[in-house]
N, C-alpha and C positions, 0 to 999 in steps of 0.2 A: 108889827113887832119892832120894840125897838132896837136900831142899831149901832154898832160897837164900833168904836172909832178906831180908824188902823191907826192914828197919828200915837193915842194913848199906847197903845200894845209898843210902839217900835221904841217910844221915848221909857217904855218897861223894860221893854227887853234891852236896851240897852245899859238900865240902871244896874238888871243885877246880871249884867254878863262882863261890865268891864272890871269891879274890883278881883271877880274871880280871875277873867283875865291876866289882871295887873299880877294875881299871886302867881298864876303858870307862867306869865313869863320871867318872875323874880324868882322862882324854882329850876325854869331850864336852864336860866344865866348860872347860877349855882354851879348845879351835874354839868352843866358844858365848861365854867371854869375847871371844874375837877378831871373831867373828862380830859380837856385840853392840855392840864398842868401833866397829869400822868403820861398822856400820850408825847407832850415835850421834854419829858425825865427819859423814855423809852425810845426816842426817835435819835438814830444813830447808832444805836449800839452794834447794830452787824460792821456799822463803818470801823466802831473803834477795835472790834474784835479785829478784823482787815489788817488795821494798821497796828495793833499789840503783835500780831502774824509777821507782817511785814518787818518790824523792827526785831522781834526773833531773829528772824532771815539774817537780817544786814549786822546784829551783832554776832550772831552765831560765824558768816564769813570774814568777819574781822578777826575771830578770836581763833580761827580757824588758817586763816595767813600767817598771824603773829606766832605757832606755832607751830608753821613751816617753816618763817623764817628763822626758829629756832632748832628746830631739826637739821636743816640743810647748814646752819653753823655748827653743829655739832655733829656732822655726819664723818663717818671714815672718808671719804673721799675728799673731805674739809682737814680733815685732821692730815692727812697723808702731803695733800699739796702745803698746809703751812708748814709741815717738817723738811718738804723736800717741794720748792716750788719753780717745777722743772716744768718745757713744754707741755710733757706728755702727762705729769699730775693737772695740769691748767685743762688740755683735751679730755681726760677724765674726769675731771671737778665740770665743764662743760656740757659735757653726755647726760651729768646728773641733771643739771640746769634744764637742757632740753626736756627729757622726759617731767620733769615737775609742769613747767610749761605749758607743756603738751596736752600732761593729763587735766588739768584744773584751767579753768574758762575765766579764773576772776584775776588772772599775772596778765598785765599787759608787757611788764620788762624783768625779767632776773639780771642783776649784774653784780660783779667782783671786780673791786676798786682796789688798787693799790695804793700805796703811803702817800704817793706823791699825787694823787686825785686823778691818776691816769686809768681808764675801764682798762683790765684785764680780761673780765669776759665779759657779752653783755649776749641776752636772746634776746628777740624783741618777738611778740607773736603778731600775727598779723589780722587784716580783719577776716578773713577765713579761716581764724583761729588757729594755722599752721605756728609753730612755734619755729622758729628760724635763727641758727646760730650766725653772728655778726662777723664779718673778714675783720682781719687785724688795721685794716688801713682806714677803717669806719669809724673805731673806737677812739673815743674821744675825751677830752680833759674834764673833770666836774670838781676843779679844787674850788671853784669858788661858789657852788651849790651849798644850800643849806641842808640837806639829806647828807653830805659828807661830812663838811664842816664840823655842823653838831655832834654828828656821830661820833668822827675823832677826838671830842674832847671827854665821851664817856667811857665808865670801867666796863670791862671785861661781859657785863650781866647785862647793861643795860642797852634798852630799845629808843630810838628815835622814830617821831610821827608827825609826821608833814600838815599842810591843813587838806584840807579837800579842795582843787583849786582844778583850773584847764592847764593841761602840760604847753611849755614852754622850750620854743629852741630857736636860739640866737636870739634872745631877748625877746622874742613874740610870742601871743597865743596859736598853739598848733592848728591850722584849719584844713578838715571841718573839727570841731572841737572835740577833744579829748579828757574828758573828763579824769583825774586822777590822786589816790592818794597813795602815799609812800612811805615805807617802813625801812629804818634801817637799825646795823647795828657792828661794833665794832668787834676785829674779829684777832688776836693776841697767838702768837706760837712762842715756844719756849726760850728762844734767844730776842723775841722782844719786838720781831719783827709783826707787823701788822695790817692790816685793811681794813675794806667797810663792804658789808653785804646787804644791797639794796633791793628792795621787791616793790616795782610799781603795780599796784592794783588798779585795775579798770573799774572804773566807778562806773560806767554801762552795767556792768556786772552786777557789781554792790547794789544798784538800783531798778533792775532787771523786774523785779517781783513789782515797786510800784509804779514803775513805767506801763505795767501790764494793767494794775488797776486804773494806772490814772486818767488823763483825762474826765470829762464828763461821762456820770454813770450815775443814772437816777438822779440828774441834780447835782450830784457828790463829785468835788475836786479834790485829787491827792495832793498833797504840795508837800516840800522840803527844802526847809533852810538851816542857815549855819547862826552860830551863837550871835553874830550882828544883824541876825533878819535879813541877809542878803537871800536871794530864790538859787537854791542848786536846782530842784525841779518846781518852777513856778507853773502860774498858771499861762502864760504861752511861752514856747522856746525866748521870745524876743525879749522875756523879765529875766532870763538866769545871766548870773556871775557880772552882776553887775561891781563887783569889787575887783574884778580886771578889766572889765570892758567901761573905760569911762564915759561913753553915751547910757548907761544903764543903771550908773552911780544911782540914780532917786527912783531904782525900782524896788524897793524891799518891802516887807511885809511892811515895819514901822509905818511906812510911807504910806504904801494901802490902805492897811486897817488899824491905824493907830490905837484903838481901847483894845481890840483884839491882844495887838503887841505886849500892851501893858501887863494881860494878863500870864499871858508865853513866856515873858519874860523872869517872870517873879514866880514861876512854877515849874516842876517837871513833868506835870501831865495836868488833863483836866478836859474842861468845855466850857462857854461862854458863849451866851446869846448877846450881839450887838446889830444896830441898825443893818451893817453887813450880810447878818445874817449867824447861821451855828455854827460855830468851831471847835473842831475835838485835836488835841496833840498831844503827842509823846514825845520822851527825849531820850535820845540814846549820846552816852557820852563813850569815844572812843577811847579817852586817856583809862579811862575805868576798864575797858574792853579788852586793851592790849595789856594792863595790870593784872587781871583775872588772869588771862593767859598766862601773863609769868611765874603768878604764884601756884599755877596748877603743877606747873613745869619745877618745881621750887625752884624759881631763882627770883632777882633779883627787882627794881619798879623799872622806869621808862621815865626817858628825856623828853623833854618836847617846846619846843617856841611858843604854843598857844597857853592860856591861861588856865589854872586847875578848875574852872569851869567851864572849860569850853567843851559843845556839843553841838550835832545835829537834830532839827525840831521835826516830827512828820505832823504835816498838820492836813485834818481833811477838814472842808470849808462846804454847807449846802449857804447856796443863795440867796441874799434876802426874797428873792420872787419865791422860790422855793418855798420858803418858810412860807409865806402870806400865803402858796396854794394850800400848804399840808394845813395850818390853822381854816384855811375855806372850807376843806374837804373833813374837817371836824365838825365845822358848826354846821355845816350845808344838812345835818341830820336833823339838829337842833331846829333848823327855821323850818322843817318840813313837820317835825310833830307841834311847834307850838300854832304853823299853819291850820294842823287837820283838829289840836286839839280847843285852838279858839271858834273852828267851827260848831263841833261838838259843843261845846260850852253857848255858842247861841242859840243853838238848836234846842238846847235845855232850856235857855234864860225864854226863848219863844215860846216853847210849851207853858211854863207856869208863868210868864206873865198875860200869854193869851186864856189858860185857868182863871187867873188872879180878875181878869178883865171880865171873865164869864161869870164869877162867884161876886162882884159887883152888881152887876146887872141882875141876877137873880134877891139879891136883898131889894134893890129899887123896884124890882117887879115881882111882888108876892104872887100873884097870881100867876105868875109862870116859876114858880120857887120849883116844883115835880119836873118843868123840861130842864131849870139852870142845874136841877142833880146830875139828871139823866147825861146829860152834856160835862159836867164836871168827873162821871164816869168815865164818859167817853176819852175825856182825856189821860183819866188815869189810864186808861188800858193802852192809848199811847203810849205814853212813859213805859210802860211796863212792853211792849212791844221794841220801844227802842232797848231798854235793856237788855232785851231776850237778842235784839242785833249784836249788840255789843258782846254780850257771850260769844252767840255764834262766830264772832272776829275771835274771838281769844282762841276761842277751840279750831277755827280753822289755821292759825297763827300754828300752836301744835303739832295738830295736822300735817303741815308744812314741815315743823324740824324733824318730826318721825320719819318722814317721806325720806329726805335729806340721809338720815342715818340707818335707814332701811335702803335707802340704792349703792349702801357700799356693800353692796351683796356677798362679798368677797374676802373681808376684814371684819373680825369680830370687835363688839363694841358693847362694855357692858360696864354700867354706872351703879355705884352703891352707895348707903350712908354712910354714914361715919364708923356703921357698929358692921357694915360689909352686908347689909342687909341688899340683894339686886332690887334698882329701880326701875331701871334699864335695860332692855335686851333686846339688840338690831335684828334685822335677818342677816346680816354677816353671821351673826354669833347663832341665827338659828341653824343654816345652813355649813358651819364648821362643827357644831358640837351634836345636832340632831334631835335639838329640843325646840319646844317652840316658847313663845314670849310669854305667855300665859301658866303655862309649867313653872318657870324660875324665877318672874317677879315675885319678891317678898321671901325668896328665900336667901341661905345663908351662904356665901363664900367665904373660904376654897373648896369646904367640903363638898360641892355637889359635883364640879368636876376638873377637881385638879387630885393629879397623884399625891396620893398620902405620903407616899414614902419619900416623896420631894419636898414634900411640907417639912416633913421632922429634921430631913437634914438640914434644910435649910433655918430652920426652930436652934436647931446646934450652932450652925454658922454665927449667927447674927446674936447669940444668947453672948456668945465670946467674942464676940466684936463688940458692943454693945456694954457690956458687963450688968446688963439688967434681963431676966427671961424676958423673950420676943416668942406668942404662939400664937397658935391662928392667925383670923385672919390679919394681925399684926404683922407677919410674915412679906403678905405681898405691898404693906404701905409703910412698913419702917422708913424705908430710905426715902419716901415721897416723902414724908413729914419729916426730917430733917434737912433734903435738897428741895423738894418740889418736884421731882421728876425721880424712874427708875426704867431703865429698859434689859432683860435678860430675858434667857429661854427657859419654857415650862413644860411640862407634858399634860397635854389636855386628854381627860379619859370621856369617850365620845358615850351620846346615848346607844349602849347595847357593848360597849367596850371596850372598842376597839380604842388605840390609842395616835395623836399626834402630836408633832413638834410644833411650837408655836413661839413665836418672836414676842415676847409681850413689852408692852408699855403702859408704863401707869402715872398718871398725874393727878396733881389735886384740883377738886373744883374750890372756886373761892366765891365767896363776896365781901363788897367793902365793910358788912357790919361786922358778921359775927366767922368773916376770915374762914376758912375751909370748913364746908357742908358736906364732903361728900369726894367719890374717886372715881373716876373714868380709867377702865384699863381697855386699852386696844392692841386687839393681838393678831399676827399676819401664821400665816402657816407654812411652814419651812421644814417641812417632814421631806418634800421631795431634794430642796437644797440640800439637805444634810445627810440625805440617801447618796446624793452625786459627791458630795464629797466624799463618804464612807466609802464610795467606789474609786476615786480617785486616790485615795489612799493604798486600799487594796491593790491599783494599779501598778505606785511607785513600789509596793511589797514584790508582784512579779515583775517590774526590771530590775530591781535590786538583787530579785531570783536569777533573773537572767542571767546579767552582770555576771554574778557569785561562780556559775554555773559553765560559763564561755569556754570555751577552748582558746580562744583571741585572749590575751592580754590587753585590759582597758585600762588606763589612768584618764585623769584629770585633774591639768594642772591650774595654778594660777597665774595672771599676769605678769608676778614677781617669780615666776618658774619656779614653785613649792608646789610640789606633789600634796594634792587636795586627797584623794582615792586611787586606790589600786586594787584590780580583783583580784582573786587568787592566782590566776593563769599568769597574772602578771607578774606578781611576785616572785614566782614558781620558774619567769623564764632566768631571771638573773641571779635566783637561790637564794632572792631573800623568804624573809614571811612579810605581810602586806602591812601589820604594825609597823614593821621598820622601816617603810618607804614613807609613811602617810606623814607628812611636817617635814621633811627633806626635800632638798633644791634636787629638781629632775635633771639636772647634769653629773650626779655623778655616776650615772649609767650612761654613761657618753666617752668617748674617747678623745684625743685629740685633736685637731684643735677644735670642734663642735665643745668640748667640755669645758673651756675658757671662754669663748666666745660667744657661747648659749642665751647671756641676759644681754647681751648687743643685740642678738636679731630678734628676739623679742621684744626688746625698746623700738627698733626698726618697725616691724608692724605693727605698733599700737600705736607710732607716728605717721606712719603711709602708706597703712593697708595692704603693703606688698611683702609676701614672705617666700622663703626659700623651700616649705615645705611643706604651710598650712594652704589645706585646701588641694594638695596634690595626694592623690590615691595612687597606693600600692606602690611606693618611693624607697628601694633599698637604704638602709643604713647600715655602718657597723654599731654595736652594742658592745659594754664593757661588762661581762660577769663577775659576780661578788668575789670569785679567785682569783681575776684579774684578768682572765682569757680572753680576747674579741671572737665575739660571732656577727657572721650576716642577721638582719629585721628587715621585714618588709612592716614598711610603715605607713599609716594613711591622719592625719589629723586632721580635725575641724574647730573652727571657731565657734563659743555657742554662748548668743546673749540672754539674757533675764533677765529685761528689766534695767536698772543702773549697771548691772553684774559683767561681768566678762570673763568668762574661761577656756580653757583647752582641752579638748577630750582626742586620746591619741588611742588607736587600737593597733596589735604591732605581733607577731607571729615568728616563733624562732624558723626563721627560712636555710637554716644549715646545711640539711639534707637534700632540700630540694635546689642550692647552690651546687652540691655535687654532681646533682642529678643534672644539673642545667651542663656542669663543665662537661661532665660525660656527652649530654648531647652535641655539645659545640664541637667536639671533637669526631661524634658522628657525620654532623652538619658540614664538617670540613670535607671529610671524604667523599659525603655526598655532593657536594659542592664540584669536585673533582670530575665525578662521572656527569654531573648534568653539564659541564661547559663541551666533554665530549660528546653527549647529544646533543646539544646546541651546535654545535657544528657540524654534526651529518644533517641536519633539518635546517642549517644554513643553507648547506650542498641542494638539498632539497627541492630552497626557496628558489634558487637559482634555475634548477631542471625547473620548475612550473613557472617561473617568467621566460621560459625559451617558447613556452606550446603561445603566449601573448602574441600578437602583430608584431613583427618586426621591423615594418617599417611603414609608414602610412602612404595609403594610395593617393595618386593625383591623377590629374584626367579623366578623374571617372563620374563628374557625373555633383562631385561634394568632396568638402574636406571632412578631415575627423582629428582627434583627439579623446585620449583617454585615460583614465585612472586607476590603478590596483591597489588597493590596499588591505592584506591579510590582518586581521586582530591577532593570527599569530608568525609565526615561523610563512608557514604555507597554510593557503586557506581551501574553501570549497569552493571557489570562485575560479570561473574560465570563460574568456571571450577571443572570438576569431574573425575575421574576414577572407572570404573565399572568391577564387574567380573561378566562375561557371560559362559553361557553353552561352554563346551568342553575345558575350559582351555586357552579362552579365555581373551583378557579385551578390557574394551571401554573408549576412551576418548573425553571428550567435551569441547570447550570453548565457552562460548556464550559470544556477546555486544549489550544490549539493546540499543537503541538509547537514549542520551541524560543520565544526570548523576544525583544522590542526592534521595532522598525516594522514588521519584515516579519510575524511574525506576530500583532501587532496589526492588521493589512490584513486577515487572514483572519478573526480573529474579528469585526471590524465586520462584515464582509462577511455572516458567518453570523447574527448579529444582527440583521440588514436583514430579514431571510427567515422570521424567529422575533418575529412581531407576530400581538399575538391579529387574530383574521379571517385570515391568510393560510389558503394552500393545505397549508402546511408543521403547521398548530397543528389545524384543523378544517375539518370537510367535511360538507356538508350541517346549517349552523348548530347541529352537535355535535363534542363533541372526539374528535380523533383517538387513539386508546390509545399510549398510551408508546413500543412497539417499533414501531407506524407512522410514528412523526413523525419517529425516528431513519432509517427506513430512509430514508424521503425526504432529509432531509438526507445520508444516505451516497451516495443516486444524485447530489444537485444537488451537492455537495464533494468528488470524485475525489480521489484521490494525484495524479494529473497534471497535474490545473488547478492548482496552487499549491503542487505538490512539497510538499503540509503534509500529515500527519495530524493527528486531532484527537481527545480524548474526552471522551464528554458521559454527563452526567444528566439524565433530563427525569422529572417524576412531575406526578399530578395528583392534586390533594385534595377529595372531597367533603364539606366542612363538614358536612352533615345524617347523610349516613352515618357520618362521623369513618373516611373508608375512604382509603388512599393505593394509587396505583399507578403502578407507576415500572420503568423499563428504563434498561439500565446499560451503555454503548458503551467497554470497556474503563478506565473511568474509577474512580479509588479509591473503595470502594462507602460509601455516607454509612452514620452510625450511631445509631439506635435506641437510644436510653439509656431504660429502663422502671426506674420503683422496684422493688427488690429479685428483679430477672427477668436473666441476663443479656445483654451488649450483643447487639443484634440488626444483622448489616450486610447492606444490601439489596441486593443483588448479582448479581440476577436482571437478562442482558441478552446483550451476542455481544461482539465483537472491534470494536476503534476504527472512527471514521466515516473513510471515503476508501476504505478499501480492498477496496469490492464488494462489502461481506456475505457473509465465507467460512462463518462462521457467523451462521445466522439468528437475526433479535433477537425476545427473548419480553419480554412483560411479568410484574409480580408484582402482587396485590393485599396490602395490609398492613394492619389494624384497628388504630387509636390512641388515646389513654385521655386525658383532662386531664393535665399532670403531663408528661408522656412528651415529650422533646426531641429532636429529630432535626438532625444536623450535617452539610452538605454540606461536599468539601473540596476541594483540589487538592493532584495530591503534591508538590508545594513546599512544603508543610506536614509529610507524612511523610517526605522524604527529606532532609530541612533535616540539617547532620550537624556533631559540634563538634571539637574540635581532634584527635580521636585518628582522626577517617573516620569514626565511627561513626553511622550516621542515627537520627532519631529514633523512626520504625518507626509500624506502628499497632500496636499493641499498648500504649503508652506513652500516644498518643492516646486511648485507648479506656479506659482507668486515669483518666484526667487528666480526661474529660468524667463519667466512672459520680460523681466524685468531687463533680460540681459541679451535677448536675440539679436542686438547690433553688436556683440562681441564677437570675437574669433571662437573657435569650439576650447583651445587652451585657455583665454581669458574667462570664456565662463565657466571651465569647469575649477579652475583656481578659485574663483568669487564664491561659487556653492561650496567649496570644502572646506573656506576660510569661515563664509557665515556657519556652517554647520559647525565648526568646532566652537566658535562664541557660542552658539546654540546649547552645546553639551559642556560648556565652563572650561574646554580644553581637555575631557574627561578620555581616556583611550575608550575608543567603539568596542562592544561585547562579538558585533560579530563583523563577517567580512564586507568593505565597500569597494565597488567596480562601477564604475561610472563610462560612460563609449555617448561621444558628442559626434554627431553630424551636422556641418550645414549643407547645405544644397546650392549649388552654382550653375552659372550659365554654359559650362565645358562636358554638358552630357553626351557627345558623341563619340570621345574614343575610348576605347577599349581597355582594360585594363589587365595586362601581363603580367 
């Protein structure tokens, strides 16, 4: 067989694959020009939009100063000190200074100059924004300043405007730098006398908005210069004001990017592509700025040392890098299809020039002409197979954008022609309206599911806007074709009826031939937002109800003390109606001096947060009624922000009645007053009787020293401790805690005291001591619960000096503690259940061996459960800590130390109930006796 030379195929395939070639790539150059020109016609525009924003900003604050500082010369407080310009108009014209100041962030200085260029008053604020009025010894000369200067040579109307420069004092730039520009303007009274009223602006301020943008942002530099190309905000702090700072003289725009400059300069707006790169500016001219302002105000034009064209340039600049990436990341598309598409194109030029090689070889060889067919089929069905790939690409291409506008499952999305015919229908749109794709491609909108009765009105609307009928589906693309864009709300009537709210958007689709095909509306669903508003409406319906309805009297005033609203109640308490309050200064239901005073202390607090009433609840005042009478108010206001807003909401109740009703009680309170210093005094007597039944003097030689503590939470408490001499050279000690504190269970402890004297029945029996859980049981049979509705619980031990032996039983009573050097705390706790209540449990005694050294601490729990401002008690455990710490002290030094930490413990809080505390220590003199 013969065969086919691959050299001829390759030098075919490449005859007819390069002029094809040659034309796809003189094709992509084209669409990637166009591509590229459009996309550098549109690139910047969010920036320029930025800075059209931005210069709003900065002229709106300019024009916004120039007619304060026209205000503040024409104020009464202006007019009054030029008639009569005394201290106390100067301190008043001052007050107003401050508060302007205070409230507005873009004054760096208010000042009032007199004739002879001396400051009369000057604020300066500072950089925590506090506005701070100047001592007289501060104020300072400015006759030879050009803000005065100039000013005094103009009439009565006219404004003086500084350039934009850094403030200056004593011939220097201020550091760190201050940026600043300055308005002034001369101020005339009728005998002729005169001044200048100057307002420094903080150009921090003025420039606050592109400070924010600027820096680097996507590429994008903000910049701003003055009419010579000097940098106010260059591209690093170290390029500005080089027109003061002469190391900076050769930093200007000109300097930079000189063809840029060219064009800035001989324009008031624009863009310009140069090596540099893009640049977009605007011009905001201040003489224009502060001109506006005065014609608003009708008066009069403005002075100024710079020239009738001078202005500020904002210029935003992307990078030449920049640019080269945005042009890469254009063509980067371009090289990738005329890559895949010169493949394809060989792949072609291979197939029919490997045909073309076959259909050769079958004319040279007749007798194979039946296989060169059969093989020349073969190829066709090639071809025809890569076509059928080729499809399958485009349809899965498809495929792909359906997927895309089918996963916003959520937002409806539906495409038509020109004549509203749907071509289009997402699962957004199937899943908001209840239809599916198949249903409403090919039909007509609005009819299938927008309300009728929103079509016609809206058919009326735009008929008379318009002055031509607008129906159908004209309705939802009028304003698309003459803007390009339309977004308002519709109601969509759902499959089966029901209805929703829906946010719609509509745009044109385009192409560059034949310009708008078709319309894409996308609609979001906002039936539940406009339910939550409906209900927040409904809301402010019942406070407004409430309000209306109050028995309280409610106002709300504003900043400037004008009654904004008053309810009925309130109106009702001073006998107006609530018309007559609403637009009136809320001081003249004030009395003296609050009714003169009134807009002082509310300049006070919107200076320094501190007021005399706001924020204090239920604060009497007097009140002036419409007939002129004063009554008592109890008064509560609060501050309430929204946003920029700031107001005062006062709720306030005629307390008339209930001041009589108080005097009456005071007058009660006096008498009673009277009798309880007389009970105070027999419960004085009292306290005295129940510190007689106490030790009266402490034993020695017996064995240990002691000390001790009483402390009742009242008069007289439940608390009683004793020490007793018993047969053999013994002694006894007791502390009891009747339940509950103050005379009545003071009664019970005497009482038990009476019965607890060495010799009774109660201590010893047959001239020896009775053991510890004897002597309690006895007192539990002689102190029932029922004789004196009291319980009680006690400690009773006894000590024999010679043995160094204690024994002691414990009647539910906090068990004392046994501090040993280097042993731990020992608590004696051997005993039953409190006295009164029968011995449910039987009382035992304990024996306990004791060493020199060794302290033992009786207590009561008014000592453990003492607790400080969180609840928290003090515990034994913290007890037990607090004594191991202190066992080389005397028994008076440690019980000082625990009652000192105990009250830090409790904040210094008085204890709820009674503390007794009784210290032993143990010593080496246990053999005598003690009488």
């Amino acid at each position: 067989m013969f065969q086919k030379p691959p050299m001829r195929i390759a030098v075919k395939t490449l005859a007819l694959s390069f002029p094809v070639m040659i034309g796809f790539a003189v094709v992509l150059l084209v669409v990637g020009r166009i591509l590229l020109g459009q996309g550098r016609a549109l690139l910047g525009q969010s920036e320029k939009r930025q800075m059209d924003v931005e210069a709003s900003l900065i002229r709106g604050k300019m024009e916004a100063a120039s007619a304060d500082l026209r205000y503040m010369a024409k104020s009464a407080a202006m007019a009054e000190w030029l008639d009569d310009p005394s201290p106390e108009q100067v301190h008043e014209l001052a007050y107003d200074f401050l508060h302007l100041a205070g409230e507005k962030p873009i004054y760096l200085q208010i000042r009032l100059i007199g004739v002879d260029g001396m400051e009369l008053i000057r604020v300066d604020v500072g950089p925590d924004g506090r506005a701070l009025l100047c001592d007289g010894d501060r104020l300072q000369s400015k006759r030879n300043r050009p803000y005065f200067r100039e000013a005094m040579k103009l009439s009565g109307e006219e404004v003086y405007l500084s350039p934009f420069d850094l403030n200056e004092e004593n011939g220097r730039v201020e550091v760190p730098f201050v940026p600043t520009v300055r308005i002034s303007m001369p101020l005339f009274d009728a005998q002729g006398r005169r001044g200048v009223l100057v307002f420094n602006l903080r150009g921090d301020a003025l420039l606050e908005g592109l400070k924010t943008m600027g820096g680097e942002r996507g590429g994008w530099s903000f910049l701003l210069v003055n009419e010579a190309g000097y940098w106010l905000v260059g591209p690093t702090p170290d390029h500005e004001w080089g027109f003061q700072i002469p190391a900076r003289a050769v930093m200007t725009l000109p300097h930079s990017y000189p063809r840029a400059w060219e064009t800035v300069r001989s324009r008031d707006s624009g863009r310009i592509w140069t090596e540099n790169g893009l640049f977009l500016f605007t011009s905001i001219f201040p003489r224009q700025l502060v001109q506006k302002s005065a014609h608003r105000n009708g008066e009069a034009g403005l002075s100024t040392e710079l020239p009738r064209e001078t202005r500020w340039v904002l210029v935003a600049r992307l990078s030449e890098s920049e640019v080269g990436r945005y042009a890469s990341s254009q063509h980067f598309p371009l090289y990738i299809a005329f890559a895949v598409g010169s493949l394809i194109i060989l792949a072609y030029a291979f197939v029919l020039a490997h045909a073309h090689n076959r259909l050769l070889l079958a004319q040279r060889k007749e007798r194979n002409q039946s296989m060169a067919l059969g093989e020349s089929v073969m190829n066709l069905q090639e071809l025809i197979e890569i076509n059928d790939r080729n499809i399958a690409e485009l349809r899965e291409a498809n495929t792909r954008l359906e997927s895309v506008l089918n996963a916003a499952s959520h937002v409806s999305v539906v495409a038509t022609d020109l004549a509203g015919v749907i071509t289009l229908f997402n699962r957004g749109a199937e899943n908001m309206l209840g239809y599916v794709a198949e249903e409403m491609v090919g039909k007509h909108t609005p009819e299938v599911f927008h309300l009728r009765e929103e079509i016609l009105r809206r058919e009326e609307e735009l008929t008379a806007e318009s002055g031509h009928p607008v129906t159908g589906f004209d309705v939802l693309v009028e304003i698309v074709r003459r803007e390009g864009a339309d977004s308002r709300e519709w109601t969509y009537v759902r499959k089966g009826g029901s209805r929703i709210d829906v946010e719609l958007g509509s745009t044109a689709i385009r192409n560059d031939v034949d310009g708008i095909t078709g319309f894409l509306v996308i609609a979001v669903d906002v039936t539940e937002r406009n339910r939550a508003l409906r209900e927040l409406e409904g809301n402010q319906a019942r406070l407004r109800s409430v309000v209306e309805t109050a028995a309280d009297g409610i106002f709300t005033v504003g900043t400037d003390g004008v009654i904004l609203s008053v309810n009925r109640a309130g109106a009702d308490i001073f006998g107006y109606a609530p018309e007559e309050l609403a637009g009136r200064k809320v001081n003249m239901l004030m009395v003296e001096p609050d009714r003169t005073l009134h807009d002082g202390y509310i300049g006070r607090f919107l200076e320094t947060g501190v007021g005399r009433v706001v924020g204090v609840s239920g604060r009497e005042v007097p009140g002036r009624h419409r007939d002129g009478h004063e009554f008592p108010l109890e008064l509560a206001i609060s501050e309430v922000r929204t946003g920029s807003e700031r107001f005062f909401t006062g709720i306030l109740r005629d307390i008339t009645e209930r001041t009589r009703a108080q005097e009456a009680l005071r007058q009660a309170n006096v008498a009673l007053a009277r009798k309880q210093r007389a009970l105070d005094d027999d419960l004085s007597a009292a306290a005295v009787i129940q510190r007689s039944l106490l030790p009266q003097q402490r034993p020695a030689g017996c064995g240990f020293v002691m000390d001790w503590r009483f402390l009742p939470s009242t008069h007289v408490g439940g608390d009683v401790f004793n020490v007793l001499s018993l047969p053999g050279g013994r002694l006894g000690i007791y502390l009891i805690d009747v339940s509950g504190h103050g005379p009545a269970a003071a009664m019970v402890t005497v009482s038990i005291s009476q019965v607890l004297q060495a010799g009774s029945d109660f201590i010893e029996e047959n001239n020896a001591p009775l053991p510890p859980d004897e002597v309690l049981r006895r007192v539990d049979r002689a102190f029932p619960f029922e004789r004196f509705e009291r319980f009680c619980t006690m400690f009773y031990l006894t000590y024999d000096p010679a043995a160094r032996v204690l024994r002691s039983a414990d009647a539910g009573h906090p068990p004392p503690l046994l501090v040993r050097d280097g042993r731990p705390v020992t608590r004696l706790d051997a005993g039953g259940t409190v006295v009164g209540m029968g011995e449910p449990v039987p009382f035992v005694s304990a024996e306990t061996a004791v060493e020199p050294g060794d302290v033992l601490l009786l207590y009561t729990d008014g000592c453990t459960e003492y607790e400080n401002a969180a609840g928290e008690p003090y515990g034994i455990c913290r007890l037990e800590a607090a004594l191991a710490g202190r066992i080389g002290l005397a028994p008076d030094r440690i019980l000082e130390e625990l009652l000192e930490e105990l009250d830090r413990f409790g904040d210094h809080a008085k204890p709820d109930d009674d503390i007794s505390l009784v210290c032993l220590k143990f010593t080496n003199d246990g053999g005598k006796t003690h009488g």
